[in-house]
VOBATOR-193731 format. One line per field, with one value per residue: residue in three letters; z, y, x of N, C-alpha, C, CB in turn. Coordinates in nm, 2 decimals, padded with zeros to 4 digits. Each point is the difference from the previous one (the first is absolute). Glycine has a CB too. Layout:
resn (ALA | ...)
n_z (Z | ...)
n_y (Y | ...)
n_x (X | ...)
ca_z (Z | ...)
ca_y (Y | ...)
ca_x (X | ...)
c_z (Z | ...)
c_y (Y | ...)
c_x (X | ...)
cb_z (Z | ...)
cb_y (Y | ...)
cb_x (X | ...)
This chain:
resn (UNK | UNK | UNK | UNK | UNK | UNK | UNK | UNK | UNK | UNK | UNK | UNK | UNK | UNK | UNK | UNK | UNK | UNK | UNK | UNK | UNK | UNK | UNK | UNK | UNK | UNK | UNK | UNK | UNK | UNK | UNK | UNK | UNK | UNK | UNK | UNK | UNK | UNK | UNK | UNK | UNK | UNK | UNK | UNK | UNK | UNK | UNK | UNK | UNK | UNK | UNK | UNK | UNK | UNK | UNK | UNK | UNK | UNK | UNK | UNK | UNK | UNK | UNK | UNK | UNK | UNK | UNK | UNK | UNK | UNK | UNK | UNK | UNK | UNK | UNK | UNK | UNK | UNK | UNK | UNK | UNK | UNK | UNK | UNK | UNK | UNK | UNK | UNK | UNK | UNK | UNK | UNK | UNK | UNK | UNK | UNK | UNK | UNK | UNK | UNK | UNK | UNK | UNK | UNK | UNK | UNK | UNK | UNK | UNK | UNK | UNK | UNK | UNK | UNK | UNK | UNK | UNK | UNK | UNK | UNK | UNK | UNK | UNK | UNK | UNK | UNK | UNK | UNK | UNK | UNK | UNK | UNK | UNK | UNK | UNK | UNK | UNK | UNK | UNK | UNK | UNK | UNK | UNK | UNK | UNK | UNK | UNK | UNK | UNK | UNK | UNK | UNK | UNK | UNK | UNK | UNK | UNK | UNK | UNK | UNK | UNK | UNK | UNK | UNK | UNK | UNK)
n_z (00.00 | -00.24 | 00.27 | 00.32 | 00.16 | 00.18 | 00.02 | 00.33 | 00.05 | 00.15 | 00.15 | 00.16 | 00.23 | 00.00 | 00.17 | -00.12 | 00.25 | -00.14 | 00.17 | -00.16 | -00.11 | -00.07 | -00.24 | -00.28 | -00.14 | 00.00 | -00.19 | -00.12 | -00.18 | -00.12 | -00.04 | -00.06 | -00.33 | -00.17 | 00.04 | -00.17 | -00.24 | -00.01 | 00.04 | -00.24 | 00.25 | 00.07 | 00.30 | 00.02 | 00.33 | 00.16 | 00.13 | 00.19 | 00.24 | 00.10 | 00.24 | 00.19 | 00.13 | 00.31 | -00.13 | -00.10 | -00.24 | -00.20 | 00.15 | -00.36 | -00.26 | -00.09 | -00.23 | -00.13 | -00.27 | -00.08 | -00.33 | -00.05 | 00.16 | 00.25 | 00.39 | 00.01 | 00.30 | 00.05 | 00.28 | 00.15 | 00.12 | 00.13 | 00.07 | -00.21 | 00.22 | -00.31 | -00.12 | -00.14 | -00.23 | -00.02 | -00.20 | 00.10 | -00.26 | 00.16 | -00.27 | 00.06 | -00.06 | 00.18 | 00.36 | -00.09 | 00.25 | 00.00 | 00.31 | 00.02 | -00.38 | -00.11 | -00.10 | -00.33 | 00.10 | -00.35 | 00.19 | -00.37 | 00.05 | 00.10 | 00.10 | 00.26 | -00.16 | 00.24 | -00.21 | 00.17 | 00.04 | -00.06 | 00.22 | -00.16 | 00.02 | 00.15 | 00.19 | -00.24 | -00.17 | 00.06 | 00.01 | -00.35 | -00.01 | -00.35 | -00.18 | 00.19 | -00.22 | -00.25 | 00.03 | 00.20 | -00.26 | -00.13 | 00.12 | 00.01 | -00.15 | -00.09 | 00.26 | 00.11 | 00.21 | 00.28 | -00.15 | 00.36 | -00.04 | 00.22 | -00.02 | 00.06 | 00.33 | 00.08 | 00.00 | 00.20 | 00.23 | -00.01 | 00.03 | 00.26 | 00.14 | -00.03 | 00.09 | 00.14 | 00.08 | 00.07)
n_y (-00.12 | 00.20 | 00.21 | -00.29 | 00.23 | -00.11 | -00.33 | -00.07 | -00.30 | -00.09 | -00.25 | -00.07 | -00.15 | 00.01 | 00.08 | 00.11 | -00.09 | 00.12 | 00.09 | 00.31 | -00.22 | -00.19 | 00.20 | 00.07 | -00.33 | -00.10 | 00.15 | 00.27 | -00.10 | 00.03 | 00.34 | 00.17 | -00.18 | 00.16 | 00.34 | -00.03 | -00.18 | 00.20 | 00.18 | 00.07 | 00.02 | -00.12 | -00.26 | 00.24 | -00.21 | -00.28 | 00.07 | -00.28 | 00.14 | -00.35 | 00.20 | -00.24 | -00.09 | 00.16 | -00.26 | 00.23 | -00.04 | 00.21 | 00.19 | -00.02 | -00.04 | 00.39 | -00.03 | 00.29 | -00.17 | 00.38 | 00.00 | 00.31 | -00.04 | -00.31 | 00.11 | -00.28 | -00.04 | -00.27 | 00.03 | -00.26 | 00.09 | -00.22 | 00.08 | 00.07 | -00.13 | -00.18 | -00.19 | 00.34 | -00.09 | 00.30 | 00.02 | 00.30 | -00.03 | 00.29 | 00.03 | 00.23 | -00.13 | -00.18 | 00.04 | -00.23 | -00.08 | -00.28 | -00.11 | -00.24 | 00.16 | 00.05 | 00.33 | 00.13 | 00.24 | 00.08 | 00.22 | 00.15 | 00.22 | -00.18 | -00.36 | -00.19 | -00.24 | -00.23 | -00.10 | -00.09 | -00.12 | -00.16 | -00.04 | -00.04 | 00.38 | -00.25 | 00.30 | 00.04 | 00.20 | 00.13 | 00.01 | -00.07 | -00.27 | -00.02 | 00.24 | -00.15 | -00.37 | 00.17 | 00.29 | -00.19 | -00.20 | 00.22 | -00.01 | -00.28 | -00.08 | 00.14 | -00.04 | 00.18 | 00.28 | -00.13 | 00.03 | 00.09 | 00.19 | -00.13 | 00.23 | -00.13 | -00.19 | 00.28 | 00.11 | -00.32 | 00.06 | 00.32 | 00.05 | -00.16 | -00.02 | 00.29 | -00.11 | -00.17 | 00.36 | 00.24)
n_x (00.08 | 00.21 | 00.10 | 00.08 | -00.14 | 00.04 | 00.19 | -00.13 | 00.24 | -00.25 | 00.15 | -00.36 | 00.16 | -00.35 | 00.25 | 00.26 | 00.18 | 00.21 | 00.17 | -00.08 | 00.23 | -00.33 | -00.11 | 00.22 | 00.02 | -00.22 | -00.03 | 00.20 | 00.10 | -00.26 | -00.10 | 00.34 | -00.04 | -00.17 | 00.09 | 00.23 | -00.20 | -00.14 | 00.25 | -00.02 | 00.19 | 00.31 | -00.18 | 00.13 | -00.12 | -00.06 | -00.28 | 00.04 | -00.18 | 00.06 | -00.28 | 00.19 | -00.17 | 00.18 | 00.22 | 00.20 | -00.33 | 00.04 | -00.29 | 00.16 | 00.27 | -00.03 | 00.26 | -00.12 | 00.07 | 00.05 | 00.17 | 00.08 | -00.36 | -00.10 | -00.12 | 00.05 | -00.18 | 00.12 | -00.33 | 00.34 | -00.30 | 00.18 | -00.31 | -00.11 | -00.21 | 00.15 | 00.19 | 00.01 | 00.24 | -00.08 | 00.28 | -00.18 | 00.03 | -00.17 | 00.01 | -00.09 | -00.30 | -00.09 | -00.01 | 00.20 | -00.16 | 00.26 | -00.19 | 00.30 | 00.18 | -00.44 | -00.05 | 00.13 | -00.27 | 00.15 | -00.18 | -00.05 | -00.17 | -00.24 | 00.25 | -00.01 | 00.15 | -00.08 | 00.26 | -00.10 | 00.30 | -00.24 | -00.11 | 00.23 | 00.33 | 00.18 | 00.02 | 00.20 | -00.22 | 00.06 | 00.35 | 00.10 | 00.07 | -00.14 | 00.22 | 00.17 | 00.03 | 00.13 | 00.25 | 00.17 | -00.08 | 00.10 | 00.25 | 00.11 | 00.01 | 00.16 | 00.28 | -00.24 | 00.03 | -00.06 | -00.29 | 00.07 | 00.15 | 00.10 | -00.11 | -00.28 | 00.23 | 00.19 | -00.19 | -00.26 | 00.33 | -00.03 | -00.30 | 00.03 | 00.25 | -00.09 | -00.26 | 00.28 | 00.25 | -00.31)
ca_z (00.00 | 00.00 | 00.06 | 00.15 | 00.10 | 00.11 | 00.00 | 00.09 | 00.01 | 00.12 | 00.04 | 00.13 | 00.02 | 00.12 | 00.12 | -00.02 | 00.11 | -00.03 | 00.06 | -00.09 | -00.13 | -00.02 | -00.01 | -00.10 | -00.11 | -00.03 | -00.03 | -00.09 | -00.11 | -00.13 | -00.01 | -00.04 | -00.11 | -00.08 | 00.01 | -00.05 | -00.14 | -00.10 | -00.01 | -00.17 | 00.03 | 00.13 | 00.10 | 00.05 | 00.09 | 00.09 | 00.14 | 00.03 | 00.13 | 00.00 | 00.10 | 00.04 | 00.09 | 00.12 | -00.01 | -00.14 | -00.12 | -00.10 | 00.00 | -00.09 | -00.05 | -00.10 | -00.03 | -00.11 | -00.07 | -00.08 | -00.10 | -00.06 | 00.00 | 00.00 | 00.11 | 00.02 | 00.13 | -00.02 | 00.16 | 00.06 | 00.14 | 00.02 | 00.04 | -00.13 | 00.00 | -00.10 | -00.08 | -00.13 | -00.08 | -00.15 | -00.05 | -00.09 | -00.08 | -00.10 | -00.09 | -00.04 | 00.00 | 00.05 | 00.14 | -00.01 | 00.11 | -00.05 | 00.13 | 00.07 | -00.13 | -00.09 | -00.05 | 00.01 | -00.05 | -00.04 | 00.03 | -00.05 | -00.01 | -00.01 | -00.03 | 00.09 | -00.05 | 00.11 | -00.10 | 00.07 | -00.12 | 00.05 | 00.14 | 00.04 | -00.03 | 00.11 | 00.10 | -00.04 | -00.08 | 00.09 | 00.03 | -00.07 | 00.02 | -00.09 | -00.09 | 00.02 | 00.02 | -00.12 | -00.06 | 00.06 | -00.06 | -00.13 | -00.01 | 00.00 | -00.16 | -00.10 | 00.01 | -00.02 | 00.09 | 00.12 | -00.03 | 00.10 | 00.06 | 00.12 | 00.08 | 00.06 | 00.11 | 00.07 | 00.10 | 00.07 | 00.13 | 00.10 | 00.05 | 00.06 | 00.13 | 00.07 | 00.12 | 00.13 | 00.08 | 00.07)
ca_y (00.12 | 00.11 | 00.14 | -00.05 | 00.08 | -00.03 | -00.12 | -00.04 | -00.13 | -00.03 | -00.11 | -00.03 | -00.15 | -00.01 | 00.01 | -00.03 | 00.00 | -00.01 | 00.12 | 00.06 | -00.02 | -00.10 | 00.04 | 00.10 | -00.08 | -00.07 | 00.02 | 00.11 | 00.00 | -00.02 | 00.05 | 00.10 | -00.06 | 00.03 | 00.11 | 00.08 | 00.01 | 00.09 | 00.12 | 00.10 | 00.10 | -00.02 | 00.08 | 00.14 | 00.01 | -00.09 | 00.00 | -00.12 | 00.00 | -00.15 | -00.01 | -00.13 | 00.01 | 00.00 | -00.13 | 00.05 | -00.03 | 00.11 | 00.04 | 00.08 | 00.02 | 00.06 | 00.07 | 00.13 | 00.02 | 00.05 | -00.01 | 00.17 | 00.03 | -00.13 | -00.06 | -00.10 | -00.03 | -00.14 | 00.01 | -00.16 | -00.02 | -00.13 | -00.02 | 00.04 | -00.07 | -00.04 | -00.07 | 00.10 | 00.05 | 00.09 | 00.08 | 00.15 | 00.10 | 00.11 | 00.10 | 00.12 | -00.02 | -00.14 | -00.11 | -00.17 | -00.04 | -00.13 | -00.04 | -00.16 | -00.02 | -00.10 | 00.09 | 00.10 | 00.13 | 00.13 | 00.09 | 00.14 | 00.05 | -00.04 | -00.13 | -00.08 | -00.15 | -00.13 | -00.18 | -00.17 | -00.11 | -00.12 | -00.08 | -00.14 | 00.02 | -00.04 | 00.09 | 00.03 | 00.11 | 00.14 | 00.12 | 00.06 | -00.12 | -00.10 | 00.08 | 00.12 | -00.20 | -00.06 | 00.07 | -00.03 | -00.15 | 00.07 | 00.09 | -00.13 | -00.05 | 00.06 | 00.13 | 00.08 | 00.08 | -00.04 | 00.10 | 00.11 | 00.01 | 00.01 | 00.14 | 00.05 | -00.08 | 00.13 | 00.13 | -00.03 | -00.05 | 00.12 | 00.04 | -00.01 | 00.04 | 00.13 | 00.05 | -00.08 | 00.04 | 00.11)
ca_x (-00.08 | 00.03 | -00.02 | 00.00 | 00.00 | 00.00 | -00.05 | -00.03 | -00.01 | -00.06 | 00.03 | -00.10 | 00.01 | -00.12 | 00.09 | 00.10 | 00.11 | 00.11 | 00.09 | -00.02 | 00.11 | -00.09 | -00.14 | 00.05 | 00.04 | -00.14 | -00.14 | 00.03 | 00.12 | -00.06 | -00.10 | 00.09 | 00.04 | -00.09 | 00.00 | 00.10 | -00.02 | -00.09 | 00.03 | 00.11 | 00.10 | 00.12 | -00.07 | 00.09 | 00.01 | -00.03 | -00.04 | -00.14 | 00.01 | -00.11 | -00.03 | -00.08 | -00.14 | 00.05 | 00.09 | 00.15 | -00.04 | -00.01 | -00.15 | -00.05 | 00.12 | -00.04 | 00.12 | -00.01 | 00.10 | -00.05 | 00.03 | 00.03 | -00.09 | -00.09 | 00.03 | -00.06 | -00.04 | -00.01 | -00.10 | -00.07 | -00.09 | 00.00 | -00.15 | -00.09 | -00.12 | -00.03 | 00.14 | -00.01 | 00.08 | -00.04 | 00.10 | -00.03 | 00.11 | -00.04 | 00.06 | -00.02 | -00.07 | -00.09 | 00.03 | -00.02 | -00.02 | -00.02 | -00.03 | 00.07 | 00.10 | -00.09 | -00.10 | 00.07 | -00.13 | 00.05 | -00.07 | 00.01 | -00.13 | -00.13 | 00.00 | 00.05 | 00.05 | 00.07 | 00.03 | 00.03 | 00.01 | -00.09 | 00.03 | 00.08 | 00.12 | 00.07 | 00.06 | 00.12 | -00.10 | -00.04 | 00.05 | 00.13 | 00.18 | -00.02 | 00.08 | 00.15 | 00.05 | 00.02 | 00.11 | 00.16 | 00.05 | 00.04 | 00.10 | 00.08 | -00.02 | 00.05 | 00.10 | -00.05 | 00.01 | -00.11 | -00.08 | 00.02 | 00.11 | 00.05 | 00.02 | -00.12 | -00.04 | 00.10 | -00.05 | -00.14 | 00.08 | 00.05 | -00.13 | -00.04 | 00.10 | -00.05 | -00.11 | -00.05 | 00.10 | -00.09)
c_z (00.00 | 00.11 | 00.16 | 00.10 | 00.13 | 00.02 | 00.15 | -00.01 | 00.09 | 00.05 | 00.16 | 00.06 | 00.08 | 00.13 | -00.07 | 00.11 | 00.01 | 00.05 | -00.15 | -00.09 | -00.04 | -00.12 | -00.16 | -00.14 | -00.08 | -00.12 | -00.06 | -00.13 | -00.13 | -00.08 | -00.04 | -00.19 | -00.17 | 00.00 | -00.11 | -00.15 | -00.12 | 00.00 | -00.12 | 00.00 | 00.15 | 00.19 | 00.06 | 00.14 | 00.06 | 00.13 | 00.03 | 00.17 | 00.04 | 00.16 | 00.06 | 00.11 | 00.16 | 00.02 | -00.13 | -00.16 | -00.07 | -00.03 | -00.16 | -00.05 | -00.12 | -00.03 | -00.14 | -00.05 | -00.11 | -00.13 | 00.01 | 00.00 | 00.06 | 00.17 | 00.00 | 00.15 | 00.03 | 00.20 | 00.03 | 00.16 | 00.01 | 00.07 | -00.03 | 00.02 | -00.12 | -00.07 | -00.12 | -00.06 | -00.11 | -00.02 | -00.06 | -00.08 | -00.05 | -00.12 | 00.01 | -00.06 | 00.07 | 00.15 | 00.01 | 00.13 | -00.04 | 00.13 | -00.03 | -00.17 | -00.07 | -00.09 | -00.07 | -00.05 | -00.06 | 00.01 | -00.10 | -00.03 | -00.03 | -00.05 | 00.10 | -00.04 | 00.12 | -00.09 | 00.09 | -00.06 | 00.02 | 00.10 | 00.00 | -00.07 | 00.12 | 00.03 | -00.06 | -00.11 | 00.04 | 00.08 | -00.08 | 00.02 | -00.10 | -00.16 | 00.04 | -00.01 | -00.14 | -00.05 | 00.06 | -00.06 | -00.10 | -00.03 | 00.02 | -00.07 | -00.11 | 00.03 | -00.01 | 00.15 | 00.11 | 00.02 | 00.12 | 00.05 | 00.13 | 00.07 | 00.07 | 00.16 | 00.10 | 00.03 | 00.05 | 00.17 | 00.03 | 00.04 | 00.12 | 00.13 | 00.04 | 00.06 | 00.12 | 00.11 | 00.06 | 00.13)
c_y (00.12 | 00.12 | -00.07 | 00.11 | -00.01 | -00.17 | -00.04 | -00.18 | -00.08 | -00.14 | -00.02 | -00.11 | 00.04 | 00.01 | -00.02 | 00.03 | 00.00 | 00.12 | 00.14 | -00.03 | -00.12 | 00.07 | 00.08 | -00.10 | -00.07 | 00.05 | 00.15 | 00.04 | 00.01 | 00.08 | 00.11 | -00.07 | 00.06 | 00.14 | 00.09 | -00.05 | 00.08 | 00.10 | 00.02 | 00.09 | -00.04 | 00.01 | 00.06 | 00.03 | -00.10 | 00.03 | -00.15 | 00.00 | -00.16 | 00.03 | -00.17 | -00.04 | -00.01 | -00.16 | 00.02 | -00.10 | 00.11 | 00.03 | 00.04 | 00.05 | 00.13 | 00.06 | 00.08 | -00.02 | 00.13 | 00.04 | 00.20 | 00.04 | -00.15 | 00.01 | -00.10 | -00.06 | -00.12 | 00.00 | -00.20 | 00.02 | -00.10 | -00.03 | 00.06 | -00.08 | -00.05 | -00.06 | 00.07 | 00.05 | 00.07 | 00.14 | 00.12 | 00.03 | 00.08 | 00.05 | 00.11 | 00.05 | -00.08 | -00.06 | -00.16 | -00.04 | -00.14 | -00.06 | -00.19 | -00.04 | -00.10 | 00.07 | 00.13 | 00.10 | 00.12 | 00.11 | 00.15 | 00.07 | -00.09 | -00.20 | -00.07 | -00.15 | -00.07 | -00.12 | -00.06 | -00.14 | -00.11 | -00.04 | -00.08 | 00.06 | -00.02 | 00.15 | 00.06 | 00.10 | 00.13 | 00.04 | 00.02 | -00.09 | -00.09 | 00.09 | -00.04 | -00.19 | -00.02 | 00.14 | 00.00 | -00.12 | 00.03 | 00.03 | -00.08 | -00.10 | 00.02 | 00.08 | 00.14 | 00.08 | -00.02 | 00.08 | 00.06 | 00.05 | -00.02 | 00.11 | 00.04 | -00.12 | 00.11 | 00.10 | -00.06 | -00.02 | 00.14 | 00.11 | -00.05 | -00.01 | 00.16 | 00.03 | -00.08 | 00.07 | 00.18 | -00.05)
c_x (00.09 | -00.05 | -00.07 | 00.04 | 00.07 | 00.00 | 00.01 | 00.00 | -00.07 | -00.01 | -00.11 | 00.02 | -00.14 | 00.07 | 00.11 | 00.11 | 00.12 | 00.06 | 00.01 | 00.11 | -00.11 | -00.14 | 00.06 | 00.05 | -00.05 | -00.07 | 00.05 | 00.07 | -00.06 | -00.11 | 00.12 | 00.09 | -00.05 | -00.03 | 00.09 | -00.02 | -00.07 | 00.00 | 00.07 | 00.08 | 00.10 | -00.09 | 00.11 | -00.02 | -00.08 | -00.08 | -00.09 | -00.04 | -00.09 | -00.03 | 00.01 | -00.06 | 00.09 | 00.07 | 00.13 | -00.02 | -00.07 | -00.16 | 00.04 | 00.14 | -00.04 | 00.13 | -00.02 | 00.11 | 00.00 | 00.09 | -00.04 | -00.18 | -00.11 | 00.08 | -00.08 | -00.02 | -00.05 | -00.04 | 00.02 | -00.08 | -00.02 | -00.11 | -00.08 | -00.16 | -00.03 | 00.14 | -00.05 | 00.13 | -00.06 | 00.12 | -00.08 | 00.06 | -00.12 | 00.03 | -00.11 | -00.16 | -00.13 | 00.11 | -00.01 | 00.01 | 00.03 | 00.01 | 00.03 | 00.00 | -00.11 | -00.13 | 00.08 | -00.13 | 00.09 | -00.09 | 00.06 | -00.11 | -00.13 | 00.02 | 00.08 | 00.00 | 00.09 | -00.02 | 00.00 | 00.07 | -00.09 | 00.01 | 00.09 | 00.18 | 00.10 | 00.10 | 00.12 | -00.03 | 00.03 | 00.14 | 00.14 | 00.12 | -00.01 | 00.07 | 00.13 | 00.08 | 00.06 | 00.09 | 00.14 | 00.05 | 00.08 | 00.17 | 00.11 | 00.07 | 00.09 | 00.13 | -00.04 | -00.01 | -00.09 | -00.13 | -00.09 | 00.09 | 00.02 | 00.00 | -00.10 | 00.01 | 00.12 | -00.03 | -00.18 | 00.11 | 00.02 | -00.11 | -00.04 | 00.08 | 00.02 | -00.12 | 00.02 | 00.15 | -00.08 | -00.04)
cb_z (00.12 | -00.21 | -00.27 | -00.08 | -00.12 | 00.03 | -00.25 | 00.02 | -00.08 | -00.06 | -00.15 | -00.08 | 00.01 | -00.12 | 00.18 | -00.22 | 00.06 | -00.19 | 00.20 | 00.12 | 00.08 | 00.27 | 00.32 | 00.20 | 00.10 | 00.24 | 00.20 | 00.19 | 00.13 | 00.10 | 00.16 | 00.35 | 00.20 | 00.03 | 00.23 | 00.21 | 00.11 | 00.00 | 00.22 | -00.11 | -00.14 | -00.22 | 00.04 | -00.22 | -00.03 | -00.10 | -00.01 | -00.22 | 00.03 | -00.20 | -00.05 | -00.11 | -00.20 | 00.08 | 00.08 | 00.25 | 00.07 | -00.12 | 00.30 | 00.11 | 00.07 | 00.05 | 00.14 | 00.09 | 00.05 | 00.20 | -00.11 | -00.20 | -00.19 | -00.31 | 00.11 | -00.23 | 00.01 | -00.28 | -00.07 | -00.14 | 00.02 | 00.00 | 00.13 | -00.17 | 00.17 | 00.02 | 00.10 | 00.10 | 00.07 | 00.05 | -00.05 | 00.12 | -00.08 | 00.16 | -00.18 | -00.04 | -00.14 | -00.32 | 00.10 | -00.22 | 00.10 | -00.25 | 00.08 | 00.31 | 00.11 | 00.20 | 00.21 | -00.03 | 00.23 | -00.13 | 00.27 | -00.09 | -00.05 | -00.09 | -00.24 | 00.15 | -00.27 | 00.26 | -00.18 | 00.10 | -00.03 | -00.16 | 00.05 | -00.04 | -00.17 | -00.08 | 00.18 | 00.07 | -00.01 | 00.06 | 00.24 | 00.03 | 00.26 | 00.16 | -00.05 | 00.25 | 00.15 | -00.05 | -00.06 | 00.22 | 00.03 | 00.03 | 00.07 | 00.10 | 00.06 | -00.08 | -00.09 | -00.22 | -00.14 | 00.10 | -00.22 | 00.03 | -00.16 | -00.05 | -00.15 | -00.30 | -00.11 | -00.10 | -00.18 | -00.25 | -00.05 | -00.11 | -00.21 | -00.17 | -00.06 | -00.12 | -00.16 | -00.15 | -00.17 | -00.22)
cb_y (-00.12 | -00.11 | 00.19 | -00.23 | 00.03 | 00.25 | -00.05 | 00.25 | 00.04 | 00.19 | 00.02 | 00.10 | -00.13 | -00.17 | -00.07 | 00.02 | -00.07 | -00.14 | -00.22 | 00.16 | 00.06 | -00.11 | 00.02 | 00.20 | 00.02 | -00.03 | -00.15 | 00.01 | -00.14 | -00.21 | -00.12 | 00.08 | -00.21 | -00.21 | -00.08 | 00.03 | -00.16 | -00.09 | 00.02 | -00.01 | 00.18 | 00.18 | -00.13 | 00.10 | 00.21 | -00.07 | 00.30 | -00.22 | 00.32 | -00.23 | 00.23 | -00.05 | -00.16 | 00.21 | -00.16 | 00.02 | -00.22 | -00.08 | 00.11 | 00.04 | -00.27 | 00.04 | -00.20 | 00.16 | -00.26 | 00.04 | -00.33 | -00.03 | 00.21 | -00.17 | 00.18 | -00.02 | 00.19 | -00.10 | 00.26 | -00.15 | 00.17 | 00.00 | -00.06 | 00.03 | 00.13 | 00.15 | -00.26 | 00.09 | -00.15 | -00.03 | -00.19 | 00.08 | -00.14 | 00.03 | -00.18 | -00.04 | 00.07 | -00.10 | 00.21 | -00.05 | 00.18 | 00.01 | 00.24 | -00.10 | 00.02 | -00.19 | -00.09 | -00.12 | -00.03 | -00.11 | -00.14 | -00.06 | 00.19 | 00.33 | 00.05 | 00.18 | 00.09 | 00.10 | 00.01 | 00.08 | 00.05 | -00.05 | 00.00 | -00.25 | 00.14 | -00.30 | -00.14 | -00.21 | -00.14 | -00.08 | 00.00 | 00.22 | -00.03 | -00.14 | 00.20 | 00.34 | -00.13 | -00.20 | 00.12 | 00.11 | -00.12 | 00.10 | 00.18 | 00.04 | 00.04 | 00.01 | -00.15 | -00.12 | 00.13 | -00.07 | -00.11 | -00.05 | 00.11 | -00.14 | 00.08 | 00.09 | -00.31 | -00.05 | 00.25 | -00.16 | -00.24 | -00.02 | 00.02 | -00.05 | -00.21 | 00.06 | 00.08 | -00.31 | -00.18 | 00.09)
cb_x (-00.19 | 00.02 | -00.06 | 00.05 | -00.18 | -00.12 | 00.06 | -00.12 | 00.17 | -00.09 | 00.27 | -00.16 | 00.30 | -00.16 | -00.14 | -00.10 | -00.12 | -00.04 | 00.17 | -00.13 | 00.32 | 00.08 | -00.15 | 00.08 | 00.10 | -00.03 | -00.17 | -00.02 | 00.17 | 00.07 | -00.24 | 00.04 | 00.01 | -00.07 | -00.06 | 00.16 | 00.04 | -00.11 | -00.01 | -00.15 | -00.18 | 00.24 | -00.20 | -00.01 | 00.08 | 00.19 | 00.01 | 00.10 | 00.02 | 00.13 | -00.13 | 00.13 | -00.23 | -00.21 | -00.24 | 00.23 | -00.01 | 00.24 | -00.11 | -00.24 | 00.10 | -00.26 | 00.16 | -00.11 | 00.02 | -00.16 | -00.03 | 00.27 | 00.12 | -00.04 | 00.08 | 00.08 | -00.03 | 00.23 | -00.27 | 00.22 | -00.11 | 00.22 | 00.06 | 00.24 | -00.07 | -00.22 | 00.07 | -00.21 | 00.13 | -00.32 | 00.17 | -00.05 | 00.23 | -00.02 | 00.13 | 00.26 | 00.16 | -00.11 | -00.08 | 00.10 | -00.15 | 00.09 | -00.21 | -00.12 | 00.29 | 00.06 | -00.19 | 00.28 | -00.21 | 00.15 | -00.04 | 00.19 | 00.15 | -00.12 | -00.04 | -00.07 | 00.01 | -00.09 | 00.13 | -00.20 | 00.23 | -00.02 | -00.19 | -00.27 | -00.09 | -00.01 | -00.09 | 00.11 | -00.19 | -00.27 | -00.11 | -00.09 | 00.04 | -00.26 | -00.15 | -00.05 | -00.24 | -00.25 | -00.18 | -00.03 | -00.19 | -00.26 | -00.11 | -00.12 | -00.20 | -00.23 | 00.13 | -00.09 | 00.09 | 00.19 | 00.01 | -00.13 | 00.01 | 00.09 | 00.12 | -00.16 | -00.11 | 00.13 | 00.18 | -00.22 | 00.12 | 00.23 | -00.07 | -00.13 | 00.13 | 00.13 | -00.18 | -00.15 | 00.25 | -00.09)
């Protein structure tokens, strides 16, 4: 989606009990992961903060990322009272919404659309590893280039170790 704005990663547990390195490694990372991917510009600054519950397990993790013109805000709540995964992206024009990597809604003027994949698309599908699998076979195969880079997991890792050293 061209001219992204604002985006929002969102990770919910019903309960959850973990500590906060555990919790951040677990469960946040991957939502910061998917954040930093869908950005289109350098990032130029970091913020976060994690609350935790009176036993030192991680209540609630949030971290600001922001670019020349795009921010991004990746939320985990570990008691939420639900098991939810959703991703926001704003632009310029339209709003996409894609919930536990199966629904996805696009919202624009006076129009509004929701896909889906079928009931029965095995998991590795939907969330994307059944591609990313087969183009590393490829790349294997053919000697060919890793068709992720390392950099994007390198920086999701330092990202996240800096909010947790904040």
């Amino acid at each position: 989606m061209p001219d992204k704005r604002m985006l929002v990663a969102e990770k919910v547990r019903e309960v959850g009990s973990q500590d906060p390195e555990t919790a951040v490694f677990d469960l946040m990372i991957h939502m910061a992961d998917t954040g930093l991917f869908l950005l289109d510009e350098p990032l130029e600054h970091t913020s976060g903060r994690l609350t935790t519950t009176a036993t030192g397990a991680l209540a609630q993790g949030y971290l600001t990322v922001q670019t020349a013109h795009e921010q991004l805000e990746v939320i985990t709540n570990m008691y939420g009272g639900v098991n939810l995964e959703q991703v926001t992206v704003q632009t310029t024009g339209q709003r996409a919404i894609v919930t536990d990597l199966s629904t996805k809604t696009v919202m624009a003027t006076a129009t509004t659309t929701t896909t889906a994949f079928p009931d029965w698309t095995p998991t590795l599908e939907k969330r994307g590893f059944a591609p990313l699998i087969r183009a590393f076979l490829t790349a294997v195969t053919t000697h060919g280039p890793n068709p992720v880079a390392p950099t994007g997991a390198i920086t999701s890792h330092a990202v996240c170790r800096h909010l947790l050293s904040d």
